[in-house]
C-alpha positions as CSV (number, residue, x, y, z in Angstrom):
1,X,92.8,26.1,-96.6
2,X,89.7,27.0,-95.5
3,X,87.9,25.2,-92.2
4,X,84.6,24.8,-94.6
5,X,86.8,22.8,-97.0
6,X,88.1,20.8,-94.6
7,X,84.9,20.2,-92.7
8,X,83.5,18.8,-95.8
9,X,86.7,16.4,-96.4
10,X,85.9,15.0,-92.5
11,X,82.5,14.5,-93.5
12,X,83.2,12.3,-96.1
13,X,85.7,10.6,-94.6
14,X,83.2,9.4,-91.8
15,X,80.5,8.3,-94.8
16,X,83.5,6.3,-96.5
17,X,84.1,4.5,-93.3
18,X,80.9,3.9,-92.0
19,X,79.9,2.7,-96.0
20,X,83.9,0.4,-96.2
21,X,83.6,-1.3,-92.7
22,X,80.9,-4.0,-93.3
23,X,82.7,-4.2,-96.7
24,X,85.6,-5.2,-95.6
25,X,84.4,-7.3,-92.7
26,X,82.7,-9.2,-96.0
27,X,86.0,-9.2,-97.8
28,X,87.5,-10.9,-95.2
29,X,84.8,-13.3,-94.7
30,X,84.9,-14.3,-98.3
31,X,88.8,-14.3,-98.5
32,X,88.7,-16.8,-95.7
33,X,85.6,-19.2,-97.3
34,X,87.8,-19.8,-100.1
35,X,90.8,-20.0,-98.1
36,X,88.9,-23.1,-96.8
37,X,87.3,-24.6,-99.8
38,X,84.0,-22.4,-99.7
39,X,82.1,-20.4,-102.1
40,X,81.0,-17.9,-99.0
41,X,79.2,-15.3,-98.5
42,X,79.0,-12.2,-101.3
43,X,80.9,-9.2,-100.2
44,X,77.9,-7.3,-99.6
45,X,76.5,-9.7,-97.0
46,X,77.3,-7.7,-93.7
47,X,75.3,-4.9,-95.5
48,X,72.3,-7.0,-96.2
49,X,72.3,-8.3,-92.5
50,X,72.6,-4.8,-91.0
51,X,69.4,-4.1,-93.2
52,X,67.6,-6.3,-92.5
53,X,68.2,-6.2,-88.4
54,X,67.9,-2.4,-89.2
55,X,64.4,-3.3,-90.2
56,X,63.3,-5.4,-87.3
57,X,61.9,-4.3,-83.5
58,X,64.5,-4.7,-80.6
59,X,63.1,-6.4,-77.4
60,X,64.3,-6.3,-74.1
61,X,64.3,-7.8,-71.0
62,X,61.3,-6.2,-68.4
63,X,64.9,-6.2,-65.9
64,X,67.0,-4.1,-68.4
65,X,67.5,-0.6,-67.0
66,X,68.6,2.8,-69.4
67,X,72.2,1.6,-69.5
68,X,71.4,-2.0,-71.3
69,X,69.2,-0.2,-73.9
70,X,71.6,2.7,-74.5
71,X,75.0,1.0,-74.2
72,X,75.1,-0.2,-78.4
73,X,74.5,3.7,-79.2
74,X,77.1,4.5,-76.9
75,X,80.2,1.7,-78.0
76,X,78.9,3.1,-81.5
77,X,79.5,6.6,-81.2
78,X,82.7,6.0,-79.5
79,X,84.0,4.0,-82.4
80,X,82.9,6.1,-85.1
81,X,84.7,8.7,-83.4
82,X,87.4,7.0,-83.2
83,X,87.8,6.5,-86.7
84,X,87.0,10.1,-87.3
85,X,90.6,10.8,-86.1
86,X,92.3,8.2,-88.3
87,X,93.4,9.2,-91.3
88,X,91.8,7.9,-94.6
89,X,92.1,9.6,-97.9
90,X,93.5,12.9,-96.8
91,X,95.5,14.7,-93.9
92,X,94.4,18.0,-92.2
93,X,91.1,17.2,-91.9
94,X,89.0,19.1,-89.3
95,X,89.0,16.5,-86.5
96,X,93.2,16.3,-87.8
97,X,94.2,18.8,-84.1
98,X,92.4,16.2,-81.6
99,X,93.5,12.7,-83.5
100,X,95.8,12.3,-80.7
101,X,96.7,8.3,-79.9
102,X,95.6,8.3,-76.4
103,X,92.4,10.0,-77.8
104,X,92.1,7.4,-80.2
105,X,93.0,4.5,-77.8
106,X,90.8,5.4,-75.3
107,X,87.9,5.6,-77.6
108,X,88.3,2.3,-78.1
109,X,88.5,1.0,-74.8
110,X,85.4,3.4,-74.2
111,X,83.6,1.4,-76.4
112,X,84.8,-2.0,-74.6
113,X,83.8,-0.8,-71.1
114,X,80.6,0.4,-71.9
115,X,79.8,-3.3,-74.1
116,X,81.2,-5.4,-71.1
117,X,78.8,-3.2,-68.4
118,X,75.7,-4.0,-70.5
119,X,77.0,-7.6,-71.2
120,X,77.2,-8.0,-66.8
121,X,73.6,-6.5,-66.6
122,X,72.1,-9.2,-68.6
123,X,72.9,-11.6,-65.2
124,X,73.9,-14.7,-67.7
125,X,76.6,-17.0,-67.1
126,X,77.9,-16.3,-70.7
127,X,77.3,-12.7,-70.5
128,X,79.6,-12.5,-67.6
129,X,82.8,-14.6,-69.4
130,X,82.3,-12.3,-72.2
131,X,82.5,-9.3,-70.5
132,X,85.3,-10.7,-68.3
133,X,87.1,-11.9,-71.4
134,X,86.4,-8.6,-73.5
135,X,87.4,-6.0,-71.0
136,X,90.8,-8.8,-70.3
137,X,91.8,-8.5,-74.1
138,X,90.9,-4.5,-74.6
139,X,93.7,-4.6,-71.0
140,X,96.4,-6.1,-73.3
141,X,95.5,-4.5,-76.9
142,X,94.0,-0.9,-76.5
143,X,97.0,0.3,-74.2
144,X,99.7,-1.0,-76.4
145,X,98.6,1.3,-79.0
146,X,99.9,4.2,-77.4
147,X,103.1,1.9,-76.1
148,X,103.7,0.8,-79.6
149,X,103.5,4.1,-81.3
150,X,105.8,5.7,-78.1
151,X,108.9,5.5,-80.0
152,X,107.6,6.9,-83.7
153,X,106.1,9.6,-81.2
154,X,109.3,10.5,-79.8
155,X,110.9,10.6,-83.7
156,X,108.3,13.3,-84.6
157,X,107.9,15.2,-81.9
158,X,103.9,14.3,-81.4
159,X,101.6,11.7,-80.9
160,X,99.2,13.6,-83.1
161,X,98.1,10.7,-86.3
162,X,98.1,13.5,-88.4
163,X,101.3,14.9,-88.3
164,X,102.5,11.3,-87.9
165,X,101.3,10.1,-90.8
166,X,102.5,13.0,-92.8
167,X,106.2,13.0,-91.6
168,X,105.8,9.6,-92.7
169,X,104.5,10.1,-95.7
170,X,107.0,12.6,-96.7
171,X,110.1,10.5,-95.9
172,X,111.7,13.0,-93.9
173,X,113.2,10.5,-91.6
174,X,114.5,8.0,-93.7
175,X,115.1,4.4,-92.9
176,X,116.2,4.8,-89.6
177,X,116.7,1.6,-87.6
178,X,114.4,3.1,-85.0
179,X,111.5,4.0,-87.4
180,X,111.7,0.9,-89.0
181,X,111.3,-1.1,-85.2
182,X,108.9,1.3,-83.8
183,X,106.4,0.2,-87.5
184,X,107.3,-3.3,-86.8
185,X,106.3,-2.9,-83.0
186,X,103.4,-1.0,-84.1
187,X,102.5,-3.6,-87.2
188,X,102.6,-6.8,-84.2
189,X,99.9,-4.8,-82.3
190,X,97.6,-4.3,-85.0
191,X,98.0,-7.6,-86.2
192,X,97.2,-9.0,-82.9
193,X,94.5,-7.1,-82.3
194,X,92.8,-7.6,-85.9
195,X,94.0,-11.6,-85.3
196,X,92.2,-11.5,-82.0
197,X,89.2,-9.5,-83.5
198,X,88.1,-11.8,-86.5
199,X,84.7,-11.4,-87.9
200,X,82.5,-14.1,-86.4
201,X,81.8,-15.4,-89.6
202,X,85.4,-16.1,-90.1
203,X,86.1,-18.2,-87.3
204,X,82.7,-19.1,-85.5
205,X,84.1,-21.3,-82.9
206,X,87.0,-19.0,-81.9
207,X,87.8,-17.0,-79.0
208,X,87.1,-13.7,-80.2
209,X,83.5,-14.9,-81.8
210,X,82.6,-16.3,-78.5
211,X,83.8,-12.9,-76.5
212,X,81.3,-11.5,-79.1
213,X,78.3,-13.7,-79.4
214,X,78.5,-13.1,-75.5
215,X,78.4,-9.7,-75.8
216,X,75.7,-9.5,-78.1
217,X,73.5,-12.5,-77.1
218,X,70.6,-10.5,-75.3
219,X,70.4,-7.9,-78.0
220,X,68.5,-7.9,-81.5
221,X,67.1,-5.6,-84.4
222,X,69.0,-2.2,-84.4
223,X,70.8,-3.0,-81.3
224,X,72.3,-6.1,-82.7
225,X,73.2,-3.6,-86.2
226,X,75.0,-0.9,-84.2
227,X,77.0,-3.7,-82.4
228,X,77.6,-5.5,-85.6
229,X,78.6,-2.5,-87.1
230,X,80.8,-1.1,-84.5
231,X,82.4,-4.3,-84.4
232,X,83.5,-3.8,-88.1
233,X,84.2,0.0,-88.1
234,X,86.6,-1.0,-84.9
235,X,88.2,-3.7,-87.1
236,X,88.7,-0.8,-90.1
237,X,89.6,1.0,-87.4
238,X,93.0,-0.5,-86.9
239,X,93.5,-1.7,-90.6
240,X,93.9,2.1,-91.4
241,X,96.1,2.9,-88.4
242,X,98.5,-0.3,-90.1
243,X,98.0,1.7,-93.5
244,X,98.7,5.3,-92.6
245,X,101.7,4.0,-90.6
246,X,103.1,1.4,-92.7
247,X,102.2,2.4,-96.5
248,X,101.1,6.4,-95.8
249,X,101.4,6.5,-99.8
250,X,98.5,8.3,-101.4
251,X,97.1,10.1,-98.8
252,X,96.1,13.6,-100.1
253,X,96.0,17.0,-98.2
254,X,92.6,17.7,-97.5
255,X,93.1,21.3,-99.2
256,X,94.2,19.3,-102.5
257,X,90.4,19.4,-103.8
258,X,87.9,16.6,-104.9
259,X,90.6,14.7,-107.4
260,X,93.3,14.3,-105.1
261,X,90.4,12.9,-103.0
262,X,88.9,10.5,-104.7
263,X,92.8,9.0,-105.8
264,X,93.7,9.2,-102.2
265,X,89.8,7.0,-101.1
266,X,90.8,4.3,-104.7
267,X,94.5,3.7,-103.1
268,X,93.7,3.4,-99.0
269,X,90.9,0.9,-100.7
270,X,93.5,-1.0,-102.2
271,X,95.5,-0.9,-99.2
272,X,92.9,-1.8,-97.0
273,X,92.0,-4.5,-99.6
274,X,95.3,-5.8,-99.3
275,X,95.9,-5.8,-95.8
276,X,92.6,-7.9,-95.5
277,X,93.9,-10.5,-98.1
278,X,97.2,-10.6,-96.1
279,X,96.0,-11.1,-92.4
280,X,93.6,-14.1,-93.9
281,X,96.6,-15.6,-95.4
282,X,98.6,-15.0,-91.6
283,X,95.7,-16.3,-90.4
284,X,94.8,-19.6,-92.4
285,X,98.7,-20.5,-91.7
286,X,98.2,-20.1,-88.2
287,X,94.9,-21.6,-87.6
288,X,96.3,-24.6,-85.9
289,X,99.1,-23.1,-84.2
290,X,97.2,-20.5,-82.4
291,X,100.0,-17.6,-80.3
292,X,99.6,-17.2,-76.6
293,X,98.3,-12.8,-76.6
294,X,101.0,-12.3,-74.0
295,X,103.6,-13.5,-76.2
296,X,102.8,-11.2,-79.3
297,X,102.5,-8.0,-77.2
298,X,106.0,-9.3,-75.4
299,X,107.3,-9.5,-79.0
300,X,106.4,-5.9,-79.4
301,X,107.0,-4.7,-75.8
302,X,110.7,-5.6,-77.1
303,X,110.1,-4.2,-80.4
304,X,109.2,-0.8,-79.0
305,X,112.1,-0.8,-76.5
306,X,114.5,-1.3,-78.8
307,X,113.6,1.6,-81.2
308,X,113.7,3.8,-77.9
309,X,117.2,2.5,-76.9
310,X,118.3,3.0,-80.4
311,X,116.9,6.2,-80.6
312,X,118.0,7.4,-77.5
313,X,121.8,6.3,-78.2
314,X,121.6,7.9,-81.3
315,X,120.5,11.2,-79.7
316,X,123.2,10.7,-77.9
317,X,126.2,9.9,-79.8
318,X,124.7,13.4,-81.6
């Protein structure tokens, strides 16, 4: 396969994401309206809103030095890179060598950092919580990505995403007791995180709209679309790191040409589809029995150490 080729597959992976994650932000705000009783909002919504704050002048404060204005380019481009190493449609894409998880998990955190700095410039009482409260749940959630995926890592040799999602996707494993532990510890994480990390439409009085609405309160126009943004492509972020690990079905080789590709973008749609669907239902069930964040990542802090001690013991008893 030729690097051309599978430049051209990375490039339009990143235009699928960037054009799916304020989709599925509206899918989710829509499954969740009439989870409640609502009509809601039309799944294009998010894409109308980004428009028209695309269209509008940002303003900021005479105080605001170089790092307030730049910091929503910044958490931006650290996301979308992010999601440049996650699979989508197709393995062995050019990014494919670098889609490490620490990569990937520090991207993310990246993008936390540099929102919680500009958040503590703005010298508000409610920018400070935010940030305070942003950078405290990217402590718990961003780190236990690599933790989680620690013991599928040590199955396949790698923490590349790539080559993990392609054993996977192969079945060369089997239904180990380990694999199947180390996807469950995994699966906890991302459900947290995405739990944690609802659209603010969704749940407009909750935690993770506040830590938000903080971050974003002294922003507007394009500044307020790449954070809005961002915050979606992070969301679709983790829903295809759930997908490639827990249903790696359908994902093409990037050398398999333009048919494999667009079979591989219809089913990780569906599956993102679906996973959206599902964590509204988890979520409308547990709307008034809200879980403590240390108590989910303890569930998969046990989750993880199991599939190691199963693993190792297995080794071995070899």
């Amino acid at each position: 396969m030729s690097f051309a080729i599978a430049l051209l597959a990375q490039g339009l992976h990143l235009l699928l994401v960037l054009a799916a994650a304020p989709l599925a932000a509206g899918l989710s705000d829509r499954i969740a309206a009439r989870l409640a009783g609502r009509a809601g909002p039309k799944l294009a919504a998010p894409w109308r809103d980004l428009m028209r704050l695309w269209r509008k002048q940002s303003v900021f404060a005479e105080a605001a030095s170089g790092v307030f204005e730049v910091a929503p380019g910044l958490a931006f481009a650290a996301t979308l890179l992010a999601a440049a190493f996650v699979p989508s449609f197709a393995l062995g894409m050019a990014a494919a060598p670098v889609g490490d998880v620490l990569v990937v998990a520090g991207l993310l955190l990246l993008a936390r950092v540099v929102l919680a700095l500009a958040a503590l410039e703005s010298g508000t009482a409610l920018g400070g919580i935010g940030a305070s409260r942003s950078l405290a749940l990217a402590a718990f959630t961003e780190p236990a990505l690599p933790l989680a995926l620690l013991p599928l890592a040590l199955l396949v040799g790698t923490t590349n995403l790539d080559v993990m999602a392609g054993v996977l996707r192969e079945g060369t494993l089997g239904l180990r007791a380990p694999l199947l532990l180390a996807i469950c510890c995994a699966g906890v994480v991302a459900v947290t995180r995405l739990s944690r990390d609802a659209a603010p439409a969704t749940t407009p009085f909750g935690e993770a709209a506040m830590t938000e609405d903080a971050l974003a309160q002294e922003y507007g126009g394009r500044h307020l679309a790449l954070l809005q943004w961002g915050t979606a492509l992070r969301r679709l972020v983790w829903l295809s790191l759930l997908a490639d690990l827990a249903a790696p079905f359908g994902l093409a080789d990037a050398g398999a040409g333009p048919l494999w590709w667009l079979l591989g973008a219809a089913l990780w749609a569906i599956k993102i589809a679906a996973l959206t669907l599902a964590l509204s239902l988890w979520q409308a069930v547990r709307a008034g029995r809200p879980g403590r964040l240390e108590d989910a990542f303890g569930l998969a802090l046990l989750l993880g150490l199991l599939a190691a001690a199963l693993l190792f013991a297995g080794q071995g008893a070899a």
